[in-house]
C-alpha positions in Angstrom: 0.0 0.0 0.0 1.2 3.6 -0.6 -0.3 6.9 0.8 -1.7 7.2 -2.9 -4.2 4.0 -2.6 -5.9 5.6 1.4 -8.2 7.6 -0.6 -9.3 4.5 -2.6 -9.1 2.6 0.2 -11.5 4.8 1.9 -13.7 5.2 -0.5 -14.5 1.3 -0.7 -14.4 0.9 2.9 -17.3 3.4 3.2 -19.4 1.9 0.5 -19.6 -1.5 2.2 -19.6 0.0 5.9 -21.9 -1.3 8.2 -24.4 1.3 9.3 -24.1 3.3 6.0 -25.2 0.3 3.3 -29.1 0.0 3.2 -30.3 -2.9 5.2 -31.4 -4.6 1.7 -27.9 -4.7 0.4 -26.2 -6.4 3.8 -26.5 -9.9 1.5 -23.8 -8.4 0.0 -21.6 -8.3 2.2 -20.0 -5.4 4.5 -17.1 -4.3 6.8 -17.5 -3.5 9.9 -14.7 -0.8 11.8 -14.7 2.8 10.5 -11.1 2.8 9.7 -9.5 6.6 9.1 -5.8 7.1 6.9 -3.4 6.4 10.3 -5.9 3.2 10.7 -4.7 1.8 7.7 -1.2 3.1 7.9 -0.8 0.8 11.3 -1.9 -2.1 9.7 0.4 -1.8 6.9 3.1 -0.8 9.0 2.7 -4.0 11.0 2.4 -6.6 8.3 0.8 -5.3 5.2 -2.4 -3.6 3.9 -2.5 -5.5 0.0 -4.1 -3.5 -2.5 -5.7 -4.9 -6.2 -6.0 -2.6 -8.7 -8.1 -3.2 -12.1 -7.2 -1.3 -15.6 -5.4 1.3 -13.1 -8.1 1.7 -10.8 -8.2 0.3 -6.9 -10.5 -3.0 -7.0 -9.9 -3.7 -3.4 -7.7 -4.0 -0.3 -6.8 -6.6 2.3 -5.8 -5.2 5.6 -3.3 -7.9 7.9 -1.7 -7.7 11.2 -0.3 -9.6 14.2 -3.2 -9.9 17.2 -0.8 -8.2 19.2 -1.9 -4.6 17.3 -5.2 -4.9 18.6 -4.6 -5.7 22.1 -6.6 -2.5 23.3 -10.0 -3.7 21.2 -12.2 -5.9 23.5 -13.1 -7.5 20.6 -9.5 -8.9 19.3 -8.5 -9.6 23.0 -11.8 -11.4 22.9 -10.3 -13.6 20.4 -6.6 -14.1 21.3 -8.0 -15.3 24.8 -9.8 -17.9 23.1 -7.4 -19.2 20.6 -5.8 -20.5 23.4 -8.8 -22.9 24.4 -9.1 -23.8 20.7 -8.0 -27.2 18.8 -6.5 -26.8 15.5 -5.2 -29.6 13.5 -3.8 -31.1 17.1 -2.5 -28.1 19.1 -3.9 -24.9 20.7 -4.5 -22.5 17.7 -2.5 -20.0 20.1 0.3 -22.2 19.9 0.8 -20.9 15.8 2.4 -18.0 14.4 -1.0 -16.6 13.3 -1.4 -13.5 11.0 -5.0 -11.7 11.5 -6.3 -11.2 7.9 -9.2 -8.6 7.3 -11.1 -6.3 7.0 -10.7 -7.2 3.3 -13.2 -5.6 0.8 -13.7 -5.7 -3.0 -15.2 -2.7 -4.5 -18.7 -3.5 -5.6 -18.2 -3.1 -9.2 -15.4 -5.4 -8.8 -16.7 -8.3 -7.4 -16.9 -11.4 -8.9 -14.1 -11.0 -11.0 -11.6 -13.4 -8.8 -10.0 -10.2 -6.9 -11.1 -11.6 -3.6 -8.7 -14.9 -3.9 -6.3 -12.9 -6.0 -5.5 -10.9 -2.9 -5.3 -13.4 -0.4 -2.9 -15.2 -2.6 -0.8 -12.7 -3.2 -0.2 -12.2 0.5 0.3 -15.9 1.0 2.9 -15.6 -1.4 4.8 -12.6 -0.3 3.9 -13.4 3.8 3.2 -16.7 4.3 6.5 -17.9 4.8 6.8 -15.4 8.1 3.2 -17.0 9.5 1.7 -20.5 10.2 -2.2 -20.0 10.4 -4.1 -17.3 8.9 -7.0 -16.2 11.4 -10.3 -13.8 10.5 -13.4 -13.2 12.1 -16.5 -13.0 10.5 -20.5 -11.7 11.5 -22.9 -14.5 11.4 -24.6 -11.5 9.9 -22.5 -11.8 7.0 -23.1 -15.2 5.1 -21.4 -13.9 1.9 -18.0 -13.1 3.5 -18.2 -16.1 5.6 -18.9 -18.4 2.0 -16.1 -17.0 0.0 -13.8 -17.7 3.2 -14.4 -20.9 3.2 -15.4 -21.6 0.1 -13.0 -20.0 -1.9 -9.7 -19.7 0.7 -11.0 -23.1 1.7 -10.9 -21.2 5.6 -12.5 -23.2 8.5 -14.8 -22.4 11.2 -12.8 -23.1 14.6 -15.2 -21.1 16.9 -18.4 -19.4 17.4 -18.7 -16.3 19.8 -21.2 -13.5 20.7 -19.9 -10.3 21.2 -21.5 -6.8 21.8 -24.8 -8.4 21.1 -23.5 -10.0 17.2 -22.9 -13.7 16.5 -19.5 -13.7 14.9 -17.2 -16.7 13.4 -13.6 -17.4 14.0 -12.0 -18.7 10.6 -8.6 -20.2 10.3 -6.0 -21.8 7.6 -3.4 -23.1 7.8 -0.9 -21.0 5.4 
């Protein structure tokens, strides 16, 4: 990511944000976290925010980061406290190198075009070798992120949890 793609970045963010898309369009999927410029800038900074870009234009963006950047969010120490109770593939999920992945979010008028896997897999290929497990989190609310997760990243669900009154899903891989 460079300073040139925030705007961009922003401007897709706040098409798909939860709370300003119309309650008939949440089937298509939404972010949630109102991120600003620095936001994004931390994220990079810590691993990598990966852009896609279409025919010169910014398609989409996928935001990744150690858990350890969102220690002060109840939410993400929420979920490092349970990785620890959680079995994956024959160990405690906190036991992994694990590389948070997400918010990730595809322009509308670029979705369905392969962008969504296209980004993952080009942070797998330029990342994966520093992490074991990729981990996300997903709202219940939210069955198309949750399909092409699994479906298409071939992620797993490895725990359920409520939080602030939302049903969310705890998605890992191993990379």
């Amino acid at each position: 990511m460079s300073d040139s793609d925030l705007e961009g970045i922003i401007a897709i963010q706040n098409e798909s944000l939860l709370g300003k898309v119309a309650e008939a369009d949440l089937k298509d999927g939404f972010v949630q976290g109102d991120f600003s410029a620095d936001d994004f800038r931390k994220f990079d900074r810590d691993v990598a925010v990966m852009v896609a870009e279409d025919e010169g234009k910014l398609a989409g963006y996928l935001c990744t980061s150690h858990l350890e950047l969102h220690q002060g969010k109840e939410l993400l120490k929420t979920i490092s406290k349970r990785t620890g109770s959680i079995d994956f593939d024959g160990k405690s999920l906190a036991k992994y190198k694990i590389v948070m992945t997400g918010p990730i979010c595809i322009s509308k008028s670029q979705r369905g075009k392969g962008i969504f896997e296209s980004i993952y897999n080009a942070f797998f290929e330029t990342f994966g070798k520093d992490f074991e497990v990729a981990m996300c989190f997903v709202d219940e609310a939210n069955p198309r992120s949750l399909a092409a997760h699994e479906n298409k990243l071939h992620m797993r669900v490895v725990d359920t949890f409520e939080f602030g009154g939302r049903n969310y899903n705890l998605l890992a891989r191993k990379i």
